[in-house]
DRENFI-582192 format. One record per residue (C-alpha): residue in one letter; x negated, y, z. Coordinates in steps of 0.001 Angstrom, whole numbers, plus 500000, padded with zeros to 6 digits. Layout:
N
AXYZ
...
***
This chain:
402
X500000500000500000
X497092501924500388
X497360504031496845
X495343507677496142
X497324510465497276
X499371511996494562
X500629515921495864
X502401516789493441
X504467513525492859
X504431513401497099
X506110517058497368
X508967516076495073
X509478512857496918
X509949514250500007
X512023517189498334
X514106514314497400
X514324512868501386
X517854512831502792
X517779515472505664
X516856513507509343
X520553513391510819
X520003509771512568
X519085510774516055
X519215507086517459
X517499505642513950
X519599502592514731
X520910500600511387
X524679501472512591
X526173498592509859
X525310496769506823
X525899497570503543
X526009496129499835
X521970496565499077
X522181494143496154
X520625494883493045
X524066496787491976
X522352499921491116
X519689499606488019
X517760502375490795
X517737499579493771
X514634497700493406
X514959494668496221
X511407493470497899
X511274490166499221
X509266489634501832
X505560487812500609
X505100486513504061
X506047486241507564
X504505485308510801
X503986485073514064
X501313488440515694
X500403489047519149
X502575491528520836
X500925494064523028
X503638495522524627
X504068495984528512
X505796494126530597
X509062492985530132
X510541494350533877
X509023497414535805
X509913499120538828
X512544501332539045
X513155504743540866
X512578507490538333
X514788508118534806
X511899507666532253
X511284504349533496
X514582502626534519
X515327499068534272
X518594497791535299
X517514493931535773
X515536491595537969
X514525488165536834
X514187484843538488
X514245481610537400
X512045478613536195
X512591477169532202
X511578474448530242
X512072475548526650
X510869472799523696
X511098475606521090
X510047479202522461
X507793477861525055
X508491477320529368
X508623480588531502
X508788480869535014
X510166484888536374
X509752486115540167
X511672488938540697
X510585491566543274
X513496494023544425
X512974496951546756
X515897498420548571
X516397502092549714
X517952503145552711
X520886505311552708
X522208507532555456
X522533506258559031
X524936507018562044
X523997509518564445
X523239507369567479
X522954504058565875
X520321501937567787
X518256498674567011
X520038496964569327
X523387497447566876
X522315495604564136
X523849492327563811
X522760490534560721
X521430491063557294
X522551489510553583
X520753490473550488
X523729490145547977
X522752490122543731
X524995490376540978
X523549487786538312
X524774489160534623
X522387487117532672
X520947483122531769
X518532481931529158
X518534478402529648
X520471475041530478
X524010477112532018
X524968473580533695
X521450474083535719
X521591474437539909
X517973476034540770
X516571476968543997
X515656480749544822
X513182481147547857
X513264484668549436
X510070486157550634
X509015489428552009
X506661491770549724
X503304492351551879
X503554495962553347
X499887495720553735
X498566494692550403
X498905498099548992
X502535499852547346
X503631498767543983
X505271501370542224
X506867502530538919
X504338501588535964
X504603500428532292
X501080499333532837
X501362496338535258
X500920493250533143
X503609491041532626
X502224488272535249
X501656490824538137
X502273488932541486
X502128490620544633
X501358489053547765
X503931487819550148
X504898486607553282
X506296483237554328
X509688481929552964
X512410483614554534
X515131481403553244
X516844479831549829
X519504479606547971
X520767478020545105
X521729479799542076
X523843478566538832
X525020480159535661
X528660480033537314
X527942482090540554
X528738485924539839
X527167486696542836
X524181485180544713
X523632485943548397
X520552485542551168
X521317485425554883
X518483486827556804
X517672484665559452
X518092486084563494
X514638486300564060
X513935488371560734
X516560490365561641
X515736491099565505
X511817491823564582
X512917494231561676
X516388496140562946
X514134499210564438
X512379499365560796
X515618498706558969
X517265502384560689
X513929504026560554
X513465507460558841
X510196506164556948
X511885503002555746
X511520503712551957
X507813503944552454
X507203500903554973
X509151498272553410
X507818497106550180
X511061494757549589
X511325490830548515
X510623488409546307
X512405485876544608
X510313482645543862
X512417479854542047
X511920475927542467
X512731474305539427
X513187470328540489
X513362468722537367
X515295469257534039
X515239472120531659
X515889474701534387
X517095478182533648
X516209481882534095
X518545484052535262
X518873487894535492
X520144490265538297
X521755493377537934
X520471496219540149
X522138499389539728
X525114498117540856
X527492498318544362
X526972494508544044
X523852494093544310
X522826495405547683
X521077494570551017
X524137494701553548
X523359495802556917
X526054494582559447
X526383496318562534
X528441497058565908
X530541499662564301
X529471499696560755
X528520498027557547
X525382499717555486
X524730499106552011
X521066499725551048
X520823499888547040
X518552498900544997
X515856501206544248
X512228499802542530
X512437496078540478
X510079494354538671
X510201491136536800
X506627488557536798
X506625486552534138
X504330483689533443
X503943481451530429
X503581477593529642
X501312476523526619
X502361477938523799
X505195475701521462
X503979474221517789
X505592477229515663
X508532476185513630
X508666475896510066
X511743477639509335
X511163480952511312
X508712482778513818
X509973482067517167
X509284485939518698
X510729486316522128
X510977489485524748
X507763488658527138
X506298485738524978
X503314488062523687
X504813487037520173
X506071489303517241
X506877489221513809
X504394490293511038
X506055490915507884
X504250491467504338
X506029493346501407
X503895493562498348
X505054497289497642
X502383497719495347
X504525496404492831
X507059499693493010
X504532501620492525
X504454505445493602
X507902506273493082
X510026508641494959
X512814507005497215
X516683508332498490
X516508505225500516
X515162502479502326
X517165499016503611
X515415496415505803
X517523493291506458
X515662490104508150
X517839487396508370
X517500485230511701
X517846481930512885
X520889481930514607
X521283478178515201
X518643478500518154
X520983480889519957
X523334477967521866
X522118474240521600
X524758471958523908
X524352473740527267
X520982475530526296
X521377478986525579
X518773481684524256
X520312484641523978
X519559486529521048
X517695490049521104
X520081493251520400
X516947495318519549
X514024495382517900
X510936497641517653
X509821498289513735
X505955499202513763
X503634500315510514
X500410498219510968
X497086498750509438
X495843495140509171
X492312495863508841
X492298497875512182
X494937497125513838
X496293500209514514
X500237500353515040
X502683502875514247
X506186502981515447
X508798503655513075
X511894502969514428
X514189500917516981
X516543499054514584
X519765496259515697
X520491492992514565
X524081492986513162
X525325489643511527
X523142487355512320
X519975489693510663
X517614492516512413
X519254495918510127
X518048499149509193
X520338500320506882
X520864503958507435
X517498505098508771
X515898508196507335
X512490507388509657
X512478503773507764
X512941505416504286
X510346508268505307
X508009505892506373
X508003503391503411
X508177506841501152
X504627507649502741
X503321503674502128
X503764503791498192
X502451507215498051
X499434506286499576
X500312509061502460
X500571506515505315
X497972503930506104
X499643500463506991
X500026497740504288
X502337495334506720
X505241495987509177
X505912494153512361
X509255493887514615
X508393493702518267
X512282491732519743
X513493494308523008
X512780498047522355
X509801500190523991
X510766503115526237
X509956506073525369
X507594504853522401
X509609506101519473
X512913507807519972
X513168508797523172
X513829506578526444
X515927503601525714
X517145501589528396
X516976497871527542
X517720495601530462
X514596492983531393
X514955489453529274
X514081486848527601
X515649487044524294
X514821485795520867
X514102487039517707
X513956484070515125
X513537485846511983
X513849483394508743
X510807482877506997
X510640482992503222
X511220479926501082
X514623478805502605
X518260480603501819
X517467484064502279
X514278486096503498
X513487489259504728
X513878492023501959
X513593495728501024
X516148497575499078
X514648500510497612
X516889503115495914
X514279504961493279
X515095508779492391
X514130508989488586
X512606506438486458
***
């Protein structure tokens, strides 16, 4: 894609650019980009594969708006196709405002109650959840897009369990006395926020394909419920983050590339766009068909990714551009009325941008190409066809001129 700069043809190309309207840049619906037009020119994709994906990780703490996530994970899976995962979530809590006169001596018990909203996995599975406390000592942990995706913090001894299935709507610990008696001064103290570091949620997976499941936390649900003499308090939830670590990686399929949020795995697709030439473009239409068999197998279920990340990549360095954040709409990943997309691929066959491959990244990066979008921790899929079989990923190209 790399061709010599041409000004004068460039200045009349992007004379001919549609106006930016799209503020999301979000393919909102497909439409007929068959070769109807003699001026649509249709690119099939030349090749596409698996990349490594060096995005951050897939949950991160919580408590300020540029950097909100709205799920906790937990859960241990034994996937044949996308690979096993194992999640511990860590949830913080913050404490809201407390009776005048309330004493240590009122509280009664604790119950850390979560709303679960999400399962990737066998949905007839019954796994264990072990609640620990989050070492106060070993340091803060704190709102980052830089932890990576493994991060474990240390923690204290097992608190208690529970056990957790895709048919519970709501999963709840009971503190035991003596937790409760050695931490009800703490639990009504003004410094709580910055003493108590929150817990962790370690599953036990005893045998069979297991699941992961996913928490919501900014919710009334999903609370740590303080019971005392005279009063109930509900302490929200304030900083999450969701450690994920990987089993050996799966034989890749021969049908698609199995990307998934958190796997470290994207899609790398080729267009040979040298063979348009430098023309000048009203539009650009990416459709990649996916897989959508994978999504429910019996009892198995693997969600499929709502969003995607479409970078510009210079294969020879490696350098990554960010285009736009595009949906998958009938069973394909869509970007169908994007004026960043057409701009982008405009700058390619001018020789005015320098990437010769794109590559779709499944979940969407905050604040990494249009603004902050808020896409709830998981592990979805994105199995996007490869060529060779019914359809493949394609360009439409709409050509002003000859």
């Amino acid at each position: 894609m790399r061709l010599p700069p041409r000004p004068l043809l460039l200045l009349a190309a992007l004379a001919a650019l549609p106006a930016c309207q799209d503020a999301a840049g979000v393919g909102v619906g497909l439409i007929d980009d068959a070769d109807v037009d003699p001026a649509t020119r249709t690119v099939e994709a030349a090749s596409v594969e698996a990349a490594d994906d060096r995005r951050p990780a897939i949950g991160f703490a919580d408590s300020t708006a540029a950097l909100a996530q709205t799920r906790v994970l937990a859960g241990d899976v034994a996937d044949p196709v996308f690979g096993d995962a194992r999640a511990v979530g860590y949830l913080d809590v913050v404490r809201p405002a407390i009776p005048e006169g309330m004493a240590a001596a009122d509280v009664r018990s604790v119950r850390l109650e979560l709303q679960r909203t999400y399962v990737y996995g066998d949905t007839t599975a019954a796994l264990a959840l072990a609640l620990r406390q989050v070492d106060a000592g070993a340091g803060s942990w704190s709102p980052s897009l830089d932890y990576a995706a493994d991060t474990l913090f240390a923690v204290g001894p097992v608190l208690t369990s529970t056990t957790v299935s895709a048919a519970d709507e709501t999963v709840a610990f009971d503190l035991p006395a003596s937790w409760v008696e050695a931490n009800a001064e703490l639990l009504l103290a003004a410094n709580f926020n910055e003493a108590f570091e929150g817990f962790a949620l370690e599953p036990t997976r005893a045998g069979g394909a297991g699941a992961v499941f996913g928490f919501q936390a900014q919710t009334p649900q999903t609370r740590l419920r303080v019971i005392t003499t005279n009063d109930t308090l509900s302490y929200r939830a304030g900083e999450v983050f969701s450690s994920l670590q990987r089993g050996e990686p799966r034989p890749a399929p021969d049908a698609f590339v199995a990307a998934q949020v958190g796997s470290g795995r994207s899609v790398r697709l080729l267009f040979p766009l040298d063979a348009i030439g430098p023309a000048a473009l009203a539009r650009a239409v990416l459709r990649a068909p996916l897989e959508t068999t994978v999504a429910e197998e019996g009892s198995f279920v693997r969600p499929v990714a709502q969003n995607a990340t479409l970078f510009g990549v210079d294969t020879a360095t490696g350098t990554r551009t960010p285009i736009v954040i595009v949906t998958v709409e009938g069973g394909a990943v869509s970007a169908a009325q994007s004026d960043r997309l057409t701009q982008a691929v405009q700058a390619a066959l001018l020789g005015a941008a320098a990437f010769d491959a794109f590559e779709l990244v499944p979940g969407a990066l905050p604040g990494r190409v249009q603004g902050t979008l808020f896409v709830p921790a998981s592990l979805d899929v994105l199995p996007v066809l490869r060529p060779g079989g019914a359809e493949a990923p394609r360009l439409s190209l709409t050509v002003v001129g000859s």
